[in-house]
N, C-alpha and C positions, 0 to 999 in steps of 0.2 A: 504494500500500500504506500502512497508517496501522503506528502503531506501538504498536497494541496485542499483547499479549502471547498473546490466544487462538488456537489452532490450531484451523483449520476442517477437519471430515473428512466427504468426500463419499464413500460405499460406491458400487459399478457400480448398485444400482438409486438413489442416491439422484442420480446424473450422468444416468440415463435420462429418470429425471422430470423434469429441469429443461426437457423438450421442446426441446431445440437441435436443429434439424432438419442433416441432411445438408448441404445445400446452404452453412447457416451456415458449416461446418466447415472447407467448401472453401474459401470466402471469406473466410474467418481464414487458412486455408496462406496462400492467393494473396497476402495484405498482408502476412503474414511473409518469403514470398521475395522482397517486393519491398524489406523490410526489412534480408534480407540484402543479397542486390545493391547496397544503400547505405551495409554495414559497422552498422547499427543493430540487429543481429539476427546475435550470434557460435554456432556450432555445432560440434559434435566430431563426427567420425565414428561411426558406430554399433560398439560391439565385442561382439563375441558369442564364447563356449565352449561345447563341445559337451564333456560332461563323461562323457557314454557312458547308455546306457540309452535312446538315443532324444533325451535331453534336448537344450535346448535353452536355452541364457541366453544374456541381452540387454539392455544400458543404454543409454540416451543421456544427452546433457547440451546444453542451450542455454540459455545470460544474453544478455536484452533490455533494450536501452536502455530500455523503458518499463518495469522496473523490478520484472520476475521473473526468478529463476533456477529452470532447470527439469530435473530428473534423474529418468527409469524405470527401472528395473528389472523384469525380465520373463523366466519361465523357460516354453519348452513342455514338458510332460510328457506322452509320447505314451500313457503306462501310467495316469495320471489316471482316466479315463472310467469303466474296469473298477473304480474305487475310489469313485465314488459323487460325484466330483470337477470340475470344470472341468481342458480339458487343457492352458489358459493361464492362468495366476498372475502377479500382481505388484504392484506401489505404484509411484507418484509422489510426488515430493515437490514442493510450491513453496515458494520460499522469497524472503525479499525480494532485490530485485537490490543494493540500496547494502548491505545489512546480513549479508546471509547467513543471517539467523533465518528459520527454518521458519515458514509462515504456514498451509499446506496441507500434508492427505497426501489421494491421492485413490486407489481402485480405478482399479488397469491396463486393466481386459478390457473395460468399456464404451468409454473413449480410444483404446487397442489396435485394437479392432472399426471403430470409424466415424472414428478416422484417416485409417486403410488403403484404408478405402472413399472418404472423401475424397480424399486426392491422385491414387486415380484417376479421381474426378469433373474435379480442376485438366488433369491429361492428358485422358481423351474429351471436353471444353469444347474444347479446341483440334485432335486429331485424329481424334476418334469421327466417323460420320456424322450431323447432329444429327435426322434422321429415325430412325434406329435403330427399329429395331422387336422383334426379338428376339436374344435373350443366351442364349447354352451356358455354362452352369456346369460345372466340373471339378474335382469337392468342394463337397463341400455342406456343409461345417461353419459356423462362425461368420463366416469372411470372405463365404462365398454367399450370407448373409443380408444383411448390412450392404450387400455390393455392389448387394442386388436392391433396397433401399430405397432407396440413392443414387442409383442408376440411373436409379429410377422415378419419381424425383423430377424428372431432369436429361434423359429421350429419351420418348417417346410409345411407351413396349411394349406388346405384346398379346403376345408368348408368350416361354416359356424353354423352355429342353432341359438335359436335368440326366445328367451320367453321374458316377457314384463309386461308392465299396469297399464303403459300408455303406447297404443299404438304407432302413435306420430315419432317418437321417439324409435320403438322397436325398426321401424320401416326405414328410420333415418339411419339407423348401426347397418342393416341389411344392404345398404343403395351402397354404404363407403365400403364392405366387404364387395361387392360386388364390383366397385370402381378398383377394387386391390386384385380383378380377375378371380376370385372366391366363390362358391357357391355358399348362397344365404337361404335359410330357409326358418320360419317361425314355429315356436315347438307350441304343440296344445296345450302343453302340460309342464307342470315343473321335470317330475318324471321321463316326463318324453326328453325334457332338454337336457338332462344327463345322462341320457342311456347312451354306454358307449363311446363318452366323449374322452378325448384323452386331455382335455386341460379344461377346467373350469372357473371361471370366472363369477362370483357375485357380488353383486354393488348397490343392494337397494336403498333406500334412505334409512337411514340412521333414523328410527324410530322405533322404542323400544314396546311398546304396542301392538308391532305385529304379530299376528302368531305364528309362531317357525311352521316351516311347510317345507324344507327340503330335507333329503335324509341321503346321507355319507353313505348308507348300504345299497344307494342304489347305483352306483359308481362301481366302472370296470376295474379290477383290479389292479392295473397300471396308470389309474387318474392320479393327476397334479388338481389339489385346487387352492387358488389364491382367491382367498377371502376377503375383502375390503369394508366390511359391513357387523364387524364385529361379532361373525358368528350368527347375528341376531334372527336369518331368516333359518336356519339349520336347525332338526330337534336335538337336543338332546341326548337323548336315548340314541339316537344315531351317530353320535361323533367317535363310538369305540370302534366303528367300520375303519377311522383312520389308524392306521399302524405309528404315522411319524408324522407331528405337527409340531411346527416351526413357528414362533412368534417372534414379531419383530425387534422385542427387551426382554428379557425376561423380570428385570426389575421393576418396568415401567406395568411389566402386567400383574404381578406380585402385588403392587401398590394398588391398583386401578382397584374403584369402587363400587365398578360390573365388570365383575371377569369375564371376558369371552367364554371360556371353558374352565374346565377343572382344572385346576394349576396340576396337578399328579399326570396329566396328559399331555403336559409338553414336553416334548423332547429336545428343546434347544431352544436360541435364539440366531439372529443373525449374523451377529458377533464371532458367536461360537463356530458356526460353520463355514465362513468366510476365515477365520483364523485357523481353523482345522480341529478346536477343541472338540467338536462332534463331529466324526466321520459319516457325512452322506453316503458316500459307497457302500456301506453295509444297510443302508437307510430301506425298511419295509415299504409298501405301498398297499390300496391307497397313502400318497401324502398330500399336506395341505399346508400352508401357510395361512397363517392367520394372526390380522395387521389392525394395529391402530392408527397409522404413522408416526414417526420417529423424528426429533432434531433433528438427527443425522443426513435423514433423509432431505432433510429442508437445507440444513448447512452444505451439502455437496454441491445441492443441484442449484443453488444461489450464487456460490462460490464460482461454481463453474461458468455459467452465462457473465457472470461479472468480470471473469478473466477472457472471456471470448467477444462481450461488448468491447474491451479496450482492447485487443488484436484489432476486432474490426477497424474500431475508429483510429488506431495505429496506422494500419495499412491506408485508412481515407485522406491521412493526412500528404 
């Protein structure tokens, strides 16, 4: 970081254009949790309030030895849409690590989006099948997308199966798989949209309300699924069909005030399997990943665009 005084401000389309592919994104997590694992990359647990209406707020904070500090803020507003809105909001800040001065503020919802998608690129890298051929989505809003670009970056697809609440939504995930050369097709049933699938995906809203309707046993014995949704739409009683679940901290889930799952059910975290302390290669299947999101995930993918805005503007000059 230099020590000048200007604050850079990246808008969600001016983070899109910098072209940072997926794969980049993952590859920043993976050197930041190897970062932690070495004490050179310190992190808080995520804290979230639920303030009523649906809503949904959420911060992080992680300061890097090399010399960012990094804090979100981020609220879901499930009532947004109908208002002409995004139903995710929020800002970043960075700031320098020795000084504390703000150097960046950057739009949430592009970082938010292809974070998410990334850590679970870092997870299917070590437990997905790397043939993978087709993905059931479960929600199709902005996490379906992000995951179907990451995905299709990181396994050979040829098709998805999309089940959710809002059609105009489901049709919109099916039209961009189909502009990616993909066969799309809409499952009747939740049932129907796992059968078979070798990577799954769910993302419904964060409300704790619903009643779980999907079930782990109904997954082919070689599914990957990356969870976004805190578990919340899964029973239960189904989730001993997983052999090996991954969450994103194990401390942050330890703490948290709704556990996804039964803490005795995880087999690791992120950390751990990126640094080797749990060996994926002996890892059972069904596996799942299952995510809150993470500082970490926020400090890479921040850091990164931030160091790729001032190349660009480098090279403009």
């Amino acid at each position: 970081m230099t020590s000048e005084s200007i604050i850079t401000y990246l808008s969600d389309e001016d983070l899109e254009g910098l072209g940072i592919q997926p794969s980049e994104v993952a590859d920043a997590i993976e050197s930041a949790l190897i970062a932690k694992a070495s004490k050179q990359l310190h992190t808080s647990p995520k804290t979230a309030i639920l303030p009523g209406d649906g809503r949904y707020a959420m911060s992080t904070l992680a300061v890097g030895n090399d010399g960012f500090i990094v804090t979100k803020q981020v609220t879901v507003c499930p009532n947004n849409p109908a208002k002409g809105l995004p139903a995710i909001n929020g800002a970043i800040m960075v700031m320098d690590g020795q000084t504390g001065v703000l150097r960046a503020v950057l739009g949430a919802n592009w970082v938010t989006a292809v974070r998410t998608a990334a850590l679970s690129v870092v997870a299917a890298r070590r437990l997905a099948d790397p043939n993978a051929e087709t993905v059931a989505f479960v929600g199709a809003g902005v996490q379906a997308h992000s995951h179907l670009l990451a995905f299709s970056e990181v396994f050979p697809l040829k098709s998805i199966r999309v089940f959710g609440r809002g059609k105009a939504n489901v049709d919109k995930l099916c039209r961009r798989a189909r502009d990616m050369d993909l066969e799309a097709q809409t499952a009747t049933s939740a049932k129907d949209a796992l059968r078979d699938a070798d990577l799954v995906v769910t993302s419904i809203t964060l409300d704790y309300s619903i009643e779980p309707f999907l079930d782990a046993r109904w997954l082919k014995p070689t599914a990957f699924a990356a969870i976004t949704d805190a578990c919340i739409p899964w029973l239960p009683e189904g989730m001993t069909a997983f052999k090996t679940v991954i969450v994103d901290d194990r401390k942050q889930e330890s703490e948290s005030d709704k556990p996804m799952l039964p803490y005795q059910r995880v087999t690791g975290d992120l950390t751990e399997i990126v640094s080797g302390a749990v060996d994926t290669t002996l890892s059972e299947k069904p596996a799942a990943f299952a995510f809150r999101g993470i500082s970490l995930g926020d400090y890479a993918t921040a850091v990164l665009a931030v160091r790729r805005a001032a190349e660009v503007r480098a090279r403009q000059k």
